[in-house]
N, C-alpha and C positions, 0 to 999 in steps of 0.2 A: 839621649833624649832630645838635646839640641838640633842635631845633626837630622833627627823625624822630623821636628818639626819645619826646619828649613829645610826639607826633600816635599813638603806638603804645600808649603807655600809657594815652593819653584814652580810644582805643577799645576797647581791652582794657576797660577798666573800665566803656563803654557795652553794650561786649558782656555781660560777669557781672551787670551792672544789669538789662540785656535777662533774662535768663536765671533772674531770680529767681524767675519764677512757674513755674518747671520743676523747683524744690527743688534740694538738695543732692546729692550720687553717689547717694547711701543711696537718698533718695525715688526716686532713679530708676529704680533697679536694682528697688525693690519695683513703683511702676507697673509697668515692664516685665515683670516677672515676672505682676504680676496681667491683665495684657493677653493677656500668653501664653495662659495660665491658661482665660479666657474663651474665647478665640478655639478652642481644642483642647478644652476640659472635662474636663482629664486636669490633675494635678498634675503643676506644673513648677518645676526647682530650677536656680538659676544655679551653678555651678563656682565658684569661687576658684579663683585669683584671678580677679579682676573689673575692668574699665577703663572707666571713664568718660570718653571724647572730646566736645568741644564742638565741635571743628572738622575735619571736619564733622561733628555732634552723634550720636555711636554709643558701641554697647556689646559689649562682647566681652569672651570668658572659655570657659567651659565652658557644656553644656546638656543636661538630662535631660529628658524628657519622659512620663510613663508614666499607663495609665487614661485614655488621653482618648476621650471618648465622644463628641466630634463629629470626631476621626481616621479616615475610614473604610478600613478593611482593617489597617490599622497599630494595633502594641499599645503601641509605645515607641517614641522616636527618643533616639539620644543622642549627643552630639557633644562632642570634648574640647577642641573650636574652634567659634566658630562668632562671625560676627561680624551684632550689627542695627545697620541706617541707622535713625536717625530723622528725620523730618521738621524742618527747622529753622522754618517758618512756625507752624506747629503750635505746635514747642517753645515760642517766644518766645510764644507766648498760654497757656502750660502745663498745654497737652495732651500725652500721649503717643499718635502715629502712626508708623507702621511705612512706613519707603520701600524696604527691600531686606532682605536676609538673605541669608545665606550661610553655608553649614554644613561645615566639613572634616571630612571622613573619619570622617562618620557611619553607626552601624549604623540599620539600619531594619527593628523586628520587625514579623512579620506577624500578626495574629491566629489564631489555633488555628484557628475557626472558618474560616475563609476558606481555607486550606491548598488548596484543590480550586483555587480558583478567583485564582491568583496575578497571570492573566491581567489578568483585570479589576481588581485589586486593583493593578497599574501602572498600564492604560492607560484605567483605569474612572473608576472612582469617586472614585479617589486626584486624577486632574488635574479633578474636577467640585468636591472639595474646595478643592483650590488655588487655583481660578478666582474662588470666592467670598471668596479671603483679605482680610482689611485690610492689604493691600500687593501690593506690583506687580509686585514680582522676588526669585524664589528660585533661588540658585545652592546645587545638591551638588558637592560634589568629592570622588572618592575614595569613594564610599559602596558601605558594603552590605545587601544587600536580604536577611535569615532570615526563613527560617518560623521557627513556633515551636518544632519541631524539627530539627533534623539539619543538613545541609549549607548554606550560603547560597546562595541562588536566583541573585543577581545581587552581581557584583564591579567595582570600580573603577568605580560611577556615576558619570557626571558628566554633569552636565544643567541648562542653566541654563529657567529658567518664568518668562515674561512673562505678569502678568494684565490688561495696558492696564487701569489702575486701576478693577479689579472693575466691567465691563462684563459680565462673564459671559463676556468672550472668555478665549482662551488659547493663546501660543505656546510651545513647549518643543524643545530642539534636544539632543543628546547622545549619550553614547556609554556602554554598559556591556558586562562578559563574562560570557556565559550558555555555561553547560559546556562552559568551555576554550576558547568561539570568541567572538571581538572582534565588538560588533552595534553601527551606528551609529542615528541614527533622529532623524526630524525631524516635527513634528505641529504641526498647528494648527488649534484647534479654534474657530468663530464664536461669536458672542452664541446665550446659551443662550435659546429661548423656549416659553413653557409647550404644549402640544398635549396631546389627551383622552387619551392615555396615559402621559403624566407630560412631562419636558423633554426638548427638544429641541436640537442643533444640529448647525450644518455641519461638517465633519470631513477633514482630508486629512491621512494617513500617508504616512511612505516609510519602511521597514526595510530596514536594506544590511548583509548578513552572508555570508558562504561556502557555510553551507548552505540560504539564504531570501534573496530581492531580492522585495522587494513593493511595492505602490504602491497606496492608496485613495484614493477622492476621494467623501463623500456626506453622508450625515448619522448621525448617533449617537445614538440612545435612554440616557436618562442615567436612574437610580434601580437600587431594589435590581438588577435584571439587566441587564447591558450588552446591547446589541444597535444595530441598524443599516441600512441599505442603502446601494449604491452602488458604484461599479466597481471592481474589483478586476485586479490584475493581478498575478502573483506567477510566479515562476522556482525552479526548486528541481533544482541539476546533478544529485544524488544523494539519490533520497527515502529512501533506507535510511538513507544518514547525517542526514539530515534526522530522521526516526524514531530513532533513535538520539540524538540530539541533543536532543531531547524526552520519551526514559525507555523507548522503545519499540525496544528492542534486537534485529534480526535478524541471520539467516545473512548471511553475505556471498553476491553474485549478481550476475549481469551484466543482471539487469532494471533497471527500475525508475529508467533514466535520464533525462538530459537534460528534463525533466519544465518543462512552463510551464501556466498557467491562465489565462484571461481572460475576463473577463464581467462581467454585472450581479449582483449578492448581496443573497441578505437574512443579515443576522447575528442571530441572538438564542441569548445564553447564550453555549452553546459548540457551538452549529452553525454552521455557515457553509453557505449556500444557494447554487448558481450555478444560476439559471432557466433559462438558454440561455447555457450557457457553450463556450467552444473549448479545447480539451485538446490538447497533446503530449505523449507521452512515448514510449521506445524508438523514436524513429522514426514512432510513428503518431500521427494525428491523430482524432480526434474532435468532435463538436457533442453538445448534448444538456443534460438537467440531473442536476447532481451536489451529493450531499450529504452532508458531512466533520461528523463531531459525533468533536470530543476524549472524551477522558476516561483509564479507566486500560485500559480498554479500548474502541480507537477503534472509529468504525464506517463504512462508506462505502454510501450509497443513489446508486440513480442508471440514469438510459435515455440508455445512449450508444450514436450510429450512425458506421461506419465506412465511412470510402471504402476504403481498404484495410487490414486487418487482419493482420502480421507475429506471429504465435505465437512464434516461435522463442525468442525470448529467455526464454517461460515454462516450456518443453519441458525442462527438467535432463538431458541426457546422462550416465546414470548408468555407461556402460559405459567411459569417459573420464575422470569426475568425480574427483579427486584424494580419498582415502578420509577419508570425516567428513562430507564434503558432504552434502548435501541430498538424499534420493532425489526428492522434487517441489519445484518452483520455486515451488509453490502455499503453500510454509511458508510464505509472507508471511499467507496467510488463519489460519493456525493464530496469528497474534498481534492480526489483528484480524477485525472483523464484516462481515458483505456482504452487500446485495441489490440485483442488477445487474443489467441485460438490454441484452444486446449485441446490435447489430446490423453486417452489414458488406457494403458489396456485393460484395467479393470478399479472399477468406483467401489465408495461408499457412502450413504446418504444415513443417517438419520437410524443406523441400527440396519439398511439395507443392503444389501452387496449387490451391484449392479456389473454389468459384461463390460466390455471395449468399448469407446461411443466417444464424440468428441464434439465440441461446443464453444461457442466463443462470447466472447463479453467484449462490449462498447458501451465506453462511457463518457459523455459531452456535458459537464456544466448542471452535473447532479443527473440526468437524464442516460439511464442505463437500457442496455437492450442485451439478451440472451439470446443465440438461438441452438437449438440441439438438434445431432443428426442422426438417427440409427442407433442412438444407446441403447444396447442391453439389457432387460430390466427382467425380472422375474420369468425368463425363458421368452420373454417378447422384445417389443423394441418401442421405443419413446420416440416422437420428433413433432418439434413446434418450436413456439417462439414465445419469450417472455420478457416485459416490458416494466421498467417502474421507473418515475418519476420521484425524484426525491428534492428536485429543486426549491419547494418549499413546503413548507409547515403539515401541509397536507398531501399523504401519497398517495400516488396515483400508481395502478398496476391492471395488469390486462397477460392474459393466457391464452395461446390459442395453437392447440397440438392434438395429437393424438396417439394413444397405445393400445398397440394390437398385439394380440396373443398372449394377452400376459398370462403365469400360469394364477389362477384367484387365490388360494388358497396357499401358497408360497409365498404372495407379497401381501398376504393379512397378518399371517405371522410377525413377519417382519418388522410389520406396522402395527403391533398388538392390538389388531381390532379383534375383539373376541368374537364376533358373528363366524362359526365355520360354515365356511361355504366353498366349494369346490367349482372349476372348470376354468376354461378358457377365456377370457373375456379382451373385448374391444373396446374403449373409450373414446370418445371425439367430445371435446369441450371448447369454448368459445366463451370464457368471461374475464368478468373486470368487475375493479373495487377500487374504491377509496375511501382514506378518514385518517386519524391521529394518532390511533390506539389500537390494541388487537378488536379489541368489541366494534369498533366502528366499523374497521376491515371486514368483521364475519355479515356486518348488518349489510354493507354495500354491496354485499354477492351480489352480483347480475349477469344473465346469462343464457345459455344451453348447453346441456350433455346430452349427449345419444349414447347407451350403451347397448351391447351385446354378449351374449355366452356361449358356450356349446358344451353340452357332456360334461356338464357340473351334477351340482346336488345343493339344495336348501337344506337347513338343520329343523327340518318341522316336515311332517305327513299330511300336506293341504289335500290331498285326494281323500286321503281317509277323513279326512274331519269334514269335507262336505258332502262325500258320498255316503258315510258312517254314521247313525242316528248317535253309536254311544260312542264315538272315540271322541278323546277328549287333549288338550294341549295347553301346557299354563305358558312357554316361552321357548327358546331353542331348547333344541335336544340332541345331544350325540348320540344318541340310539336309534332316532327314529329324522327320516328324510324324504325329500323329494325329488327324482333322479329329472331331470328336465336333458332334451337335447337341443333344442334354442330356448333365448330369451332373450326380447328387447325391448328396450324403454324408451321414452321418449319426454324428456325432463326438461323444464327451465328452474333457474337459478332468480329469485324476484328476494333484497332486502333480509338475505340472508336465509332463505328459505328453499329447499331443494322442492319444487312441485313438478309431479312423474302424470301426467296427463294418460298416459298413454303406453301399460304392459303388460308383456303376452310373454306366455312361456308355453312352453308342447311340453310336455311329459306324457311317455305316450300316445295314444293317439287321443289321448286328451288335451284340451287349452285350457291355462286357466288367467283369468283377463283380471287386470286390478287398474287402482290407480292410488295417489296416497301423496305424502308429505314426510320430508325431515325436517328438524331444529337443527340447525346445523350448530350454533351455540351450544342449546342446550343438549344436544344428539338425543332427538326424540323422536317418533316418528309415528305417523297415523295411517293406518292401511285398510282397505277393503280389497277381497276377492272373493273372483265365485268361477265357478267353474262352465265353459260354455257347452250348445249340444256336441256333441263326438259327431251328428249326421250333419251339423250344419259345417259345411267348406270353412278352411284355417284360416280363407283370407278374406272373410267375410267383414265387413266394415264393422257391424253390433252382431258380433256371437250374441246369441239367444242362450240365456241359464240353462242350467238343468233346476229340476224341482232338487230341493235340500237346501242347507245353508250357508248363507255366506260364512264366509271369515274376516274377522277385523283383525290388528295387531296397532299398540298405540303403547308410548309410552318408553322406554328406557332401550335405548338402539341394541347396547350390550345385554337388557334381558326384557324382552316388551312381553304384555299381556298378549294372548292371542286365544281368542275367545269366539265359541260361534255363533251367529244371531242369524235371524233371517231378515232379510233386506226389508226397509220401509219403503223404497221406493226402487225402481227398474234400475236408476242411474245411481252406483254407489263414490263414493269418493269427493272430492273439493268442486265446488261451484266454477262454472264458468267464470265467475268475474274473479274469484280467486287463484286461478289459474293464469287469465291474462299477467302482462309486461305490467312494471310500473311506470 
């Protein structure tokens, strides 16, 4: 037992002999500080109390860090823990080197200047710093991440950083909370080497969070601007809440789900490139290239093609829509930028199956614009241009296109308007609207439509009912019709009100001439017709009647009175001044 204790005290005392070219607490505590010092070029102050261990040779206390000018993105670190390993080979030849560090439940300010770009300022230039430390391993615990003002960015870091002693490699594993949601995250970046635009290296991410699962593997551009290339693969259940989770606060929506990305990228700054990338979300898929640039307001560029294109989920049902909602689903473009061009080889709108057709979207500063080329729609084709304003309170929207050939009676169905009616029809429209609410929208109709038909059929026998003393008609009828081979109208749009000034159909070698009104609100509508002579020419400006009775129809679009009277006056249907523009 003697004999222990005097082998313990021998080497005690060969150890403090060892240890004399390392100085006293004091020397050491100031190299270390002066070490600091360099390594940051920011003035550094050690806390009291202060510890001096020899075994294994460390130091620990408190730690402030402020003004360092080779810190990049950082303006201070300060820790009221923090413990350094020193080298014990080193020591005993009385150097001071650094083997570990470890920092409790430090803050970590960000520099003013840098506030934009916090991105890079973690996963940038901060681990290109680290990588080149005089040591090997740096554990946080418990840290937080401030800008230089306002809230802290990043809560409860903990992350410990392998630098395989200053290779220029770098391993980092951890976990922090970024607005209210727990983010894990693992990286590892290769030996850094020089290339004609500054340094270079290998790079593999994986981010695992609620509202982001991500995965890269490529290389990294390191200096003033971060950037990149290489495969990305990222998941995102809810991009709203993902937006939202990043400062970009929307309506709530049934879009914009189950979202995945996949492809090759180029990164630089704060764009992110996908060349030929593959897209899910709501159900559809895509190919093409897409391009995401953050900021405070984002932006998305991109030519993506569709095997099949599902609208619905962008369409808002304002007539169901619980009151506050959104009247367009499109509010997502009123918080960011777009210029898009869709392609799809075959749509769906609204309950509609529409053909091949392709259409693009720009959006500037709430101010969106559509335009569509050759869509396919019920055996014809759609093209025009659609416009809306959502930069404030009040929107603004405007239409002006036209479909031809559609087939009628295939896209009524579609559209459950009960009216059957049969043929070919043309459309040409030219309106606009504005207001707060759907009611306002339907009141601000203003406008013109021209339509046309050919080799249809009415659900009513207007021949028989004005050439026929007894036949009689309470509303449509699927039994009994009108076969017409033209008809055309000639309609304005005034205050939400459809007025048809002006329609002529041939059935036959009969005409028969109306003119009338819809509610478009309320889907009402008021009608006179009367049949003109068969000897007087089709292109006569006032067909002349025939003797019998007119026909009126008024009242419920889905099933209207249609009743026959003989005309009080020559000229049946709405007033000249009710016809005029407002």
């Amino acid at each position: 037992m003697l004999l222990a204790v005097l082998l313990a005290v021998i080497a005690a005392g060969l150890v403090f002999w060892l240890l004399r070219p390392a100085g006293t607490s004091t020397d050491i505590r100031g190299r270390v500080a002066a070490s600091l010092s360099e390594w940051t070029g920011g003035s550094v102050t050690l806390v009291e109390p202060l510890r001096v261990r020899y075994f294994p040779p460390s130091l620990e206390g408190g730690l402030t860090v402020s003004d360092a000018a080779k810190l990049p993105t950082l303006q201070s670190v300060s820790a009221p823990k923090f413990r350094l390993t020193l080298s014990l080979p080193d020591l005993l030849l009385g150097n001071i080197t650094f083997s570990a560090l470890r920092l409790d439940k430090p803050t970590l300010r960000l520099k003013a200047q840098d506030d934009a770009r916090t991105t890079e300022a973690v996963l940038g230039r901060l681990t290109a710093f680290l990588a080149s430390a005089p040591l090997e391993t740096v554990r946080v615990h418990r840290g937080v991440v401030e800008p230089a003002d306002g809230t802290p960015l990043l809560r409860e870091l903990d992350v410990r950083l392998n630098t395989r002693g200053q290779l220029g490699a770098l391993e980092a594993v951890g976990s922090f909370n970024f607005n209210g949601e727990p983010v894990t995250f693992s990286l590892g970046r290769g030996k850094t080497v020089e290339a004609d635009q500054g340094q270079r290296a290998p790079l593999s991410l994986k981010v695992t969070s609620k509202p982001l699962t991500a995965r890269f593997s490529g290389m990294m551009q390191l200096g003033e601007g971060l950037g990149g290339e290489g495969d990305l693969e990222a998941k995102l259940p809810d991009i709203r809440h993902f937006l939202a989770w990043v400062g970009v606060v929307l309506p709530e929506g049934h879009s914009l789900k189950d979202a995945s990305a996949t492809g090759r990228v180029h990164w630089a700054g704060p764009t992110l490139t996908f060349d030929d990338g593959t897209f899910e979300f709501d159900g559809n898929a895509a190919v093409g290239l897409l391009a995401l640039t953050a900021g405070e307001r984002p932006r998305i560029d991109g030519t993506l093609a569709f095997e099949t294109l599902v609208l619905d989920p962008y369409l808002s049902n304002a007539s169901v829509a619980p009151e506050g909602n959104p009247l367009f689903d499109w509010v997502l473009l009123k918080h960011l930028d777009a210029d898009l061009r869709i392609s799809a080889a075959k749509l769906s709108a609204g309950g509609l199956d529409l053909g091949g057709g392709g259409f693009t979207v720009n959006a500037k500063n709430g101010a969106i614009s559509s335009e569509v080329g050759a869509l396919e729609i019920c055996g014809g084709e759609v093209e025009g241009r659609f416009d809306l304003d959502l930069s404030a309170p009040r929107a603004e929207a405007a239409l002006t296109g036209s479909l031809a050939n559609v087939a009628l009676d295939k896209c009524r169905q579609a559209l459950g308007v009960s009216m059957p009616v049969t043929g070919a029809g043309t459309l040409k429209v030219n309106i606009s609207t504005g207001g707060t609410s759907k009611d306002e929208l339907v009141r601000g109709l203003a406008g013109t439509i021209a339509a046309t038909a050919k080799d249809g059929t009415l659900p009513v026998d207007l021949v028989a009912l004005i050439t026929q003393p007894d036949a009689e008609a309470r509303s449509w009828s699927q039994d009994a019709d009108t076969d017409f081979s033209e008809l055309e109208a000639d309609c304005n749009l005034s205050a939400g009100h459809l007025w048809c000034q002006s329609f002529r159909m041939t059935t036959g070698e009969r005409t028969l001439t109306g003119a009338g009104g819809l509610d478009i609100a309320q889907r009402t509508l008021d009608w006179d017709f009367r049949m003109a002579d068969p000897v007087e020419p089709l292109d006569a400006a006032e067909p002349v009647p025939e003797s019998g009775s007119d026909i009126t129809m008024s009242g419920s679009l889905a099933a209207p009175q249609i009743v026959r009277a003989r005309p009080s006056a020559p000229q049946a249907g709405i007033s000249e001044k009710d016809t005029e523009k407002p």
